[in-house]
C-alpha positions in Angstrom: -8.6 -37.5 6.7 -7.6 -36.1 10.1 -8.0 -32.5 9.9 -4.5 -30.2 11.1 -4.3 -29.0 14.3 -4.5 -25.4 14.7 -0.7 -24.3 15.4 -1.7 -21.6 17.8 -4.5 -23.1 20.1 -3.0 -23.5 23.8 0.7 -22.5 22.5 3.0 -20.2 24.5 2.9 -17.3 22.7 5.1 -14.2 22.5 3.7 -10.6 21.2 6.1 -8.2 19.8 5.1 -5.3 18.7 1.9 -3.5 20.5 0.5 -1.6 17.3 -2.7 -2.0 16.0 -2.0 -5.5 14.4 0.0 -6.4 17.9 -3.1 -5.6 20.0 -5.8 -7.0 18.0 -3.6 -10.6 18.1 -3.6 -10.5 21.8 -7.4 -10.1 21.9 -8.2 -12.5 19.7 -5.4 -15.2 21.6 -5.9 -14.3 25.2 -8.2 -16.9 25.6 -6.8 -19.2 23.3 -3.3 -19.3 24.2 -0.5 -18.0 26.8 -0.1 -15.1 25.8 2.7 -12.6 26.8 3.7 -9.2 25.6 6.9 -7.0 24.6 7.2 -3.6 23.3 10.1 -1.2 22.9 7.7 1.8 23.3 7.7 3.6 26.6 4.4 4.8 26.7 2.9 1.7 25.6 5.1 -0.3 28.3 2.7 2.1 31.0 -0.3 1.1 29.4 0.2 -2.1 28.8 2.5 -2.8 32.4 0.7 -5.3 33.8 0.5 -7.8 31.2 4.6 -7.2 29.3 7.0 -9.4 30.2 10.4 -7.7 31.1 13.7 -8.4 28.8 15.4 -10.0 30.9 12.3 -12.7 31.4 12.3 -13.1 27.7 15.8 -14.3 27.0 15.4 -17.0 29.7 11.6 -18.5 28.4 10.7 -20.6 25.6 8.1 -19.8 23.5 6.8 -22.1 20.8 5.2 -18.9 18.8 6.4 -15.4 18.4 4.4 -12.9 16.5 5.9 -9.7 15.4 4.3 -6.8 14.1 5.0 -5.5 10.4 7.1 -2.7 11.4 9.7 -4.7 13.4 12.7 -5.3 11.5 14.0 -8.2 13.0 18.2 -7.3 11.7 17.6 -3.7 13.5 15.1 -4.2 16.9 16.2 -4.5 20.4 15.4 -8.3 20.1 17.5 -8.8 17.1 19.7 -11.5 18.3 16.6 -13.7 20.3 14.3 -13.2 17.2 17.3 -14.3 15.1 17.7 -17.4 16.9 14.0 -18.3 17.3 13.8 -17.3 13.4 11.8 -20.5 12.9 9.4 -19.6 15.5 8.2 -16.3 14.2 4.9 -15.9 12.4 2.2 -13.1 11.6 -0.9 -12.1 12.6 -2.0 -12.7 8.9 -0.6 -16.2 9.7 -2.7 -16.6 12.9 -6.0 -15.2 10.4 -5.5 -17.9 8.5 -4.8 -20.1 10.5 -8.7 -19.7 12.6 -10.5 -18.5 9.6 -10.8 -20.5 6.0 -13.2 -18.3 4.5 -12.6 -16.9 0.7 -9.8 -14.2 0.5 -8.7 -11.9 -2.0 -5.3 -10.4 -1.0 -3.9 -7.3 -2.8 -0.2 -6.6 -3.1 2.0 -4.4 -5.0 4.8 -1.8 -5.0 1.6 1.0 -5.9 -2.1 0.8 -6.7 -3.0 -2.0 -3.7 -4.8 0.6 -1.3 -6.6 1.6 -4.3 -7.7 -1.6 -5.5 -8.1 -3.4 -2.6 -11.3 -0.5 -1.7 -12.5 -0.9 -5.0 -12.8 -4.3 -4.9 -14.0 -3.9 -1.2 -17.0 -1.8 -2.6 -17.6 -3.9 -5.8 -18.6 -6.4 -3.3 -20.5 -4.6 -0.8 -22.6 -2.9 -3.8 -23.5 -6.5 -5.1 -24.8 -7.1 -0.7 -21.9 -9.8 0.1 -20.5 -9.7 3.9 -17.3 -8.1 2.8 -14.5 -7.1 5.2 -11.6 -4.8 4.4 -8.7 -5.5 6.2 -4.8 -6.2 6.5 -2.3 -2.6 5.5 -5.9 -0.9 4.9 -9.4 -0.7 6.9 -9.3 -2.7 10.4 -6.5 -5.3 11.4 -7.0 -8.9 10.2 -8.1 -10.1 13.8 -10.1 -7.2 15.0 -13.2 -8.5 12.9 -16.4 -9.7 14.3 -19.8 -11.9 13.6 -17.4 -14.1 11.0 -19.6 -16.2 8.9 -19.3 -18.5 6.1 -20.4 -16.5 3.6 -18.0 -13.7 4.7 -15.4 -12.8 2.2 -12.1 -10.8 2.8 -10.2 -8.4 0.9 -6.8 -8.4 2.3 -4.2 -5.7 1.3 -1.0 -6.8 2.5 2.6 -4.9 2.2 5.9 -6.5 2.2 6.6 -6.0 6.0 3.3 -8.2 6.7 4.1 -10.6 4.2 8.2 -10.6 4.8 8.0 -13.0 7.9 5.1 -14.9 7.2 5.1 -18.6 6.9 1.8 -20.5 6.7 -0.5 -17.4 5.3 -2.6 -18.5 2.2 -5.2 -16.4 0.2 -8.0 -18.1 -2.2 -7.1 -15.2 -4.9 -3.7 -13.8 -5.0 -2.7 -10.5 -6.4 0.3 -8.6 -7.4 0.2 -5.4 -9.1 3.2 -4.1 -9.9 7.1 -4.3 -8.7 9.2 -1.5 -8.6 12.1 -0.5 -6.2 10.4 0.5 -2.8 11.4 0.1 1.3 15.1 -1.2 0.3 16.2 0.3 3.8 14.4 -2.6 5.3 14.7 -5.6 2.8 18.1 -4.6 2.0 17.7 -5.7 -1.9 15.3 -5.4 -4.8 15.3 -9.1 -4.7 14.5 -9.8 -1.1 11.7 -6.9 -1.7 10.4 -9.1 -5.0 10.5 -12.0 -2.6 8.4 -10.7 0.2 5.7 -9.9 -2.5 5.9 -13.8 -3.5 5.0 -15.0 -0.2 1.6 -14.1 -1.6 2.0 -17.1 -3.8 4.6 -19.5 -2.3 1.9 -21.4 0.2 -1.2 -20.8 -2.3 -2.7 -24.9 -3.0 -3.4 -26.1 -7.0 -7.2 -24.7 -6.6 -5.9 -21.0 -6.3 -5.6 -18.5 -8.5 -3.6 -16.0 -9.0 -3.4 -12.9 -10.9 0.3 -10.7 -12.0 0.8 -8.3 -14.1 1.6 -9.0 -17.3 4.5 -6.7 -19.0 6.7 -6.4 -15.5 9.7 -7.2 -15.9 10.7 -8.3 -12.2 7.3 -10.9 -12.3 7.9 -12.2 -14.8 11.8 -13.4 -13.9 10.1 -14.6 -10.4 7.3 -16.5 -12.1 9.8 -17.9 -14.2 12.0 -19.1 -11.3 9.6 -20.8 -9.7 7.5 -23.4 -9.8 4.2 -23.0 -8.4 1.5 -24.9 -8.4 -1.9 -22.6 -8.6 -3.1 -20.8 -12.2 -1.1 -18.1 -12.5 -3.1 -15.4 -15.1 -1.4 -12.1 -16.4 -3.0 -9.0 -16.5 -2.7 -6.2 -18.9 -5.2 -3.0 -19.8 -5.0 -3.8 -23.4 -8.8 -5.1 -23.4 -10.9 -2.2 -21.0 -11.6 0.3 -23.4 -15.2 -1.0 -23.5 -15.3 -0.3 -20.0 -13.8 3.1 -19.3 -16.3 3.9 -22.6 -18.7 3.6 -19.9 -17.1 5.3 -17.4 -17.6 9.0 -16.6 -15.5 9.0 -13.7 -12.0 11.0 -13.9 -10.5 8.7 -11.7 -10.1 6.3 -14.1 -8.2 8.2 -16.6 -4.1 7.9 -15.4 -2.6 4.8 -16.5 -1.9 3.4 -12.6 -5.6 3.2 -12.0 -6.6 1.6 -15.4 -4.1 -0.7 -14.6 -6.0 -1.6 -11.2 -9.4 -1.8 -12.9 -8.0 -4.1 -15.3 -7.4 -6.7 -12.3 -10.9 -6.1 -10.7 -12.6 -6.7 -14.2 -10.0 -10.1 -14.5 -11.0 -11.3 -10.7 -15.2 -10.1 -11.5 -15.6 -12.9 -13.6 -14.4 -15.0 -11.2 -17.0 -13.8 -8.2 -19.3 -13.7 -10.5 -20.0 -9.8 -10.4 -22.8 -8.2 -12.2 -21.3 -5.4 -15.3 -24.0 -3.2 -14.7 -23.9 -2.7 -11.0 -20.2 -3.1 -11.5 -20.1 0.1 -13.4 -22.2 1.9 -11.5 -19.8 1.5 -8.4 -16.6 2.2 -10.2 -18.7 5.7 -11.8 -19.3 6.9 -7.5 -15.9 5.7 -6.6 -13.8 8.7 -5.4 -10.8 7.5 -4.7 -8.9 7.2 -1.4 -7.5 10.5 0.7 -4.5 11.4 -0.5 -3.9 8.9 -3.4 -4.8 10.6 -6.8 -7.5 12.6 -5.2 -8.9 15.3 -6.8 -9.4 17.7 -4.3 -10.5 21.3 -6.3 -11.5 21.1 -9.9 -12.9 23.9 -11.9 -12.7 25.4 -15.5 -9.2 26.6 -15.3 -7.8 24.7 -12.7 -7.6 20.7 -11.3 -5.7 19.8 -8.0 -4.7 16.4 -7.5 -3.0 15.3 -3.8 -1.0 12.6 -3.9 0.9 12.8 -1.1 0.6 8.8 -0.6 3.5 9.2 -3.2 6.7 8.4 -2.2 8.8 6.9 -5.1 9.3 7.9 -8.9 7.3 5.2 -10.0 4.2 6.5 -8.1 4.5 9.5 -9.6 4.8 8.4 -12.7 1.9 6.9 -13.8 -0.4 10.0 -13.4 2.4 12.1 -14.5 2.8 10.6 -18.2 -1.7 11.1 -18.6 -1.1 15.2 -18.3 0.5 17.7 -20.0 0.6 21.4 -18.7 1.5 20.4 -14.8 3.0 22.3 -11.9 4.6 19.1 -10.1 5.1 19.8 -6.4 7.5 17.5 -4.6 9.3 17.0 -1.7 10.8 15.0 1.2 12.9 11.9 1.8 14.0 10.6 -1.5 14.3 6.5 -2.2 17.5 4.9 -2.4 18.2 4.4 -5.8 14.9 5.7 -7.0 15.2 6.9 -10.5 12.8 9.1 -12.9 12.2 6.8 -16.2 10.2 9.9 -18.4 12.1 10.8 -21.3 12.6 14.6 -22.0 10.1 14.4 -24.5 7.6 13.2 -22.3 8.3 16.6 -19.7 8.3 19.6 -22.2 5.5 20.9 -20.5 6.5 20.1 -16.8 7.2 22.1 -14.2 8.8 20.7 -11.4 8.7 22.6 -7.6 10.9 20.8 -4.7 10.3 21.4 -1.8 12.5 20.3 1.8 16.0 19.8 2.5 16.5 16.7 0.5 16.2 18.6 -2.9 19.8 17.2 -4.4 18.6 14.1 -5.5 15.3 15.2 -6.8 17.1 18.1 -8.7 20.2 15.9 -10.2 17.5 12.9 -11.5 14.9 15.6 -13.0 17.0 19.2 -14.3 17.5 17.4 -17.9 14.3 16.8 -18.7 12.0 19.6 -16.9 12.5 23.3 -15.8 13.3 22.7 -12.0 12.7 25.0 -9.1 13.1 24.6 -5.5 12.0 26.2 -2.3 12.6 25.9 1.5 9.2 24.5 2.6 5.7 23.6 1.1 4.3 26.5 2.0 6.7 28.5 0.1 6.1 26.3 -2.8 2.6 26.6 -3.0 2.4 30.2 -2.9 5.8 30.2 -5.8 2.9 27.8 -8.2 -0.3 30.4 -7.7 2.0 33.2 -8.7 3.2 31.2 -11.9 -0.5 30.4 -12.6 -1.7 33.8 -12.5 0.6 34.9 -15.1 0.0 31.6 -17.2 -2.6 31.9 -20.1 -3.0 28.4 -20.4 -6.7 27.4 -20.3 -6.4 24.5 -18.0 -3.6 24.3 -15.2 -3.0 21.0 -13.3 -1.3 21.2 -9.6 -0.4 18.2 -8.9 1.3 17.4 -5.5 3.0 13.8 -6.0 6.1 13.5 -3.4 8.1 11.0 -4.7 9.5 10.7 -1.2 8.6 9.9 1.9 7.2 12.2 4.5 9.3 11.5 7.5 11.8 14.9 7.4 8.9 17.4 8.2 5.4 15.2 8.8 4.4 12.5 10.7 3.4 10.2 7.9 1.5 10.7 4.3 -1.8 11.5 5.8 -0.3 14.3 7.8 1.3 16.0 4.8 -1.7 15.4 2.6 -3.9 17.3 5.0 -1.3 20.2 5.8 -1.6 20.3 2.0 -5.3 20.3 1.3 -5.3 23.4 4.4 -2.7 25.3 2.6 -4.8 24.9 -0.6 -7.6 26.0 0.8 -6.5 28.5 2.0 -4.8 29.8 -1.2 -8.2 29.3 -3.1 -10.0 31.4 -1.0 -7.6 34.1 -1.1 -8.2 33.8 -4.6 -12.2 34.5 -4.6 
C-alpha cells in the first residue's frame, strides 16, 4: 500500500492571517513549501514587509493551498471574493498538523467547558509522566511545538472558527461537550454553528472514538442525521458520584464542571489512567483564570470570576449550584441568547448589569430576579459591597459571570477578568 502524499510538501502556499496560528504555519512551511504571506493589519504588514505579497499580486497568482487563520471570516474579509472562489483550496493550520504529524490526539470541542477540560485532561496526563502537549484555541499553536516524538500525545482544543474551514483534520479521540447558541454573527445559524462542531467527527476513520454528550438536544439530531463511521459513546454525570465522594476540591461542585469530569473519567479508561493519581490531580486542579475561578473565599464571603462568560448558558451552569448570589453582569449581549432558569430557580438572585447594553439583559431576567443596573463595573462593584454589608446572610456569593462578550469596554475576557480581580482587591482591602 503506497502511502499518501503529504498535500503540503513543495506546494504554493498562501498565508492569510498573521496571528499566532498564521505565524507558526509559516515557520513550520518555509522550508517545506513556497510560502507567501497576506495580512489586513497595518502594523503587521511593517513587520512582516519583506516577505507579504501585495493585493494586487494575489489576485493574479495561483496558489494550490491557502491557509487562513481562525478569525478570518471569509463572507466579511478584504479577500472575500478570491477566498470565495478558491473555496476548495482553503485549509487550516490544524489541517497542515495533521497532515505532518500522526501521533495520538484528543481534541476538545464545545459551546462551554473545552478550555476547562482540555487542561484537565492536559494535566491528567502529565501527572501520569506522558509527553503531553496542550495546544489548538488553548496553550501554544498546533505547529509551534518541538522535539515531536512517537510517544507524544496531543490535547487539541479546537473552536468553531478553527474547525469551520477545515477539511482533512482528524483526531484519534473526538469530543463534543455541549451545544448551545454561540458566535451566530460569524456562522450566521445555529445549524452552520452545530456543523462546524461536527467537523470534529466528519473525517474521523472506523478505529476512532468519539465521545458526545448525552441529553443534548442539538447532538443528538446531528448524530442522528448522519452516518458516521467511528464509535460514537454518550456521556452523562449520572455515574460520578463515587468520584466527586473523593473529591475535596470546590471546583468540582457546579454542574458545568461535573459535566467535564464526566468525559475525562469516560476517555481515562481508554488511556488507561491510574484512579488514584487520577484523583489526586483533579483534588490540586485550580481551575483556569477567569473561568469559574475562585479568587477570595472566606467564612462569610466566596468570589468567583467568570468573566470567560459570555452567553446565558455559561452562566448558567454555576448559577443553578448556589443560592444567595449577587450576579454581576455586563457587556455585549448574544443574539438571541435566552436565560432558561425558571423563577423558582432565582428567588434568591440578585442580578447587577453593568455597561450600555443593559436592555436585553434587563428584559430576559426582571421576571424572574430583582434586577439592578449601573453605568460601569466599577460602579457595580461598589452598589454589591454596600448590599452585603447590610445583608445578615451567613454566606454571600459574588459571582461575576458576563453573559456577554467583553468587546464594548475591554479588550477581550482576560482584560475584564483582571480589571475585575484589581477592583476586588481593592474593595477587600478597604474592607480590613
Amino acid at each position: 500500500m503506497k502511502k499518501a502524499k503529504n498535500i503540503f510538501l513543495g506546494k504554493k502556499i498562501l498565508i492569510y492571517g498573521l496571528g499566532k496560528s498564521g505565524i507558526s504555519s509559516y515557520k513550520f512551511l518555509k522550508n517545506k513549501a513556497k510560502v507567501f504571506l497576506f495580512d489586513d493589519n497595518p502594523k503587521i504588514k511593517v513587520k512582516f514587509k519583506k516577505k507579504l505579497i501585495s493585493y494586487r499580486e494575489l489576485l493574479k497568482a495561483k496558489f494550490d493551498r491557502i491557509i487562513i487563520s481562525p478569525g478570518i471570516d471569509i463572507l466579511n474579509c478584504k479577500l472575500s471574493k478570491f477566498l470565495q472562489k478558491n473555496f476548495s483550496n482553503i485549509y487550516t493550520d490544524l489541517d497542515v498538523f495533521c497532515s505532518f504529524y500522526k501521533n495520538k490526539s484528543i481534541t476538545i470541542t464545545g459551546t462551554n467547558g473545552k478550555s476547562t477540560t482540555a487542561k484537565i485532561l492536559h494535566d491528567v496526563l502529565l501527572d501520569h509522566k506522558r509527553d503531553v502537549r496542550l495546544i489548538g484555541n488553548i496553550g501554544n499553536p498546533a505547529l509551534s511545538e518541538k522535539k515531536i516524538t512517537k510517544k507524544t500525545i496531543f490535547v487539541i482544543e479546537a473552536s468553531s472558527y478553527q474547525l469551520d474551514y477545515s477539511k482533512i483534520f482528524n483526531t484519534k479521540y473526538a469530543i463534543i461537550l455541549n451545544i448551545s447558541t454561540d458566535h451566530i454573527e460569524r456562522h450566521k445559524s445555529l445549524s452552520n454553528y452545530t456543523n462546524a462542531k461536527f467537523k470534529l467527527l466528519k473525517n474521523q476513520t472506523s478505529d476512532s472514538i468519539a465521545y458526545v454528550k448525552k441529553n443534548d438536544v442539538l447532538i443528538n439530531r446531528k448524530i442522528k442525521k448522519s452516518n458516521f463511521k467511528q464509535k460514537i459513546y454518550k456521556v452523562d454525570t449520572l455515574n460520578i458520584e463515587k468520584v466527586t465522594k473523593q473529591l475535596n476540591n470546590k471546583y468540582f461542585i457546579s454542574d458545568g464542571n461535573k459535566e467535564n469530569l464526566s468525559f475525562i473519567l469516560k476517555i481515562a479508561s481508554k488511556l488507561k489512567l491510574n484512579k488514584k493519581k487520577l484523583i489526586k490531580t483533579l483534588n490540586k486542579f485550580k481551575g483556569l483564570s477567569y473561568r469559574q475561578q475562585i479568587i477570595f473565599d472566606c467564612k462569610y464571603l466566596t468570589i468567583i470570576n467568570d468573566s470567560k462568560s459570555t452567553s446565558f448558558a455559561s452562566s448558567e451552569n454555576m448559577l443553578k449550584n448556589f443560592n444567595h448570589i449577587y450576579w454581576i453582569l455586563g457587556g455585549i449581549p448574544k443574539k438571541g441568547d435566552k436565560f432558561k432558569l425558571s423563577k423558582k430557580e432565582c428567588k434568591n438572585f440578585k442580578a447587577f448589569i453593568f455597561g450600555k447594553y443593559h436592555k436585553q439583559f434587563v428584559s430576559n431576567l426582571k421576571n424572574k430576579m430583582k434586577v439592578k443596573k449601573f453605568k460601569n463595573l466599577k460602579e457595580t462593584i461598589k452598589k454589591v459591597f454596600l448590599e452585603i454589608k447590610n445583608n445578615k446572610i451567613k454566606k454571600n456569593i459574588i459571582f461575576f459571570s458576563p453573559a456577554g462578550a467583553s468587546f464594548d469596554s475591554f479588550k477581550n475576557f482576560e482584560d475584564r477578568g483582571y480589571y475585575f480581580n484589581l477592583l476586588i482587591k481593592k474593595f477587600i482591602n478597604a474592607k480590613r
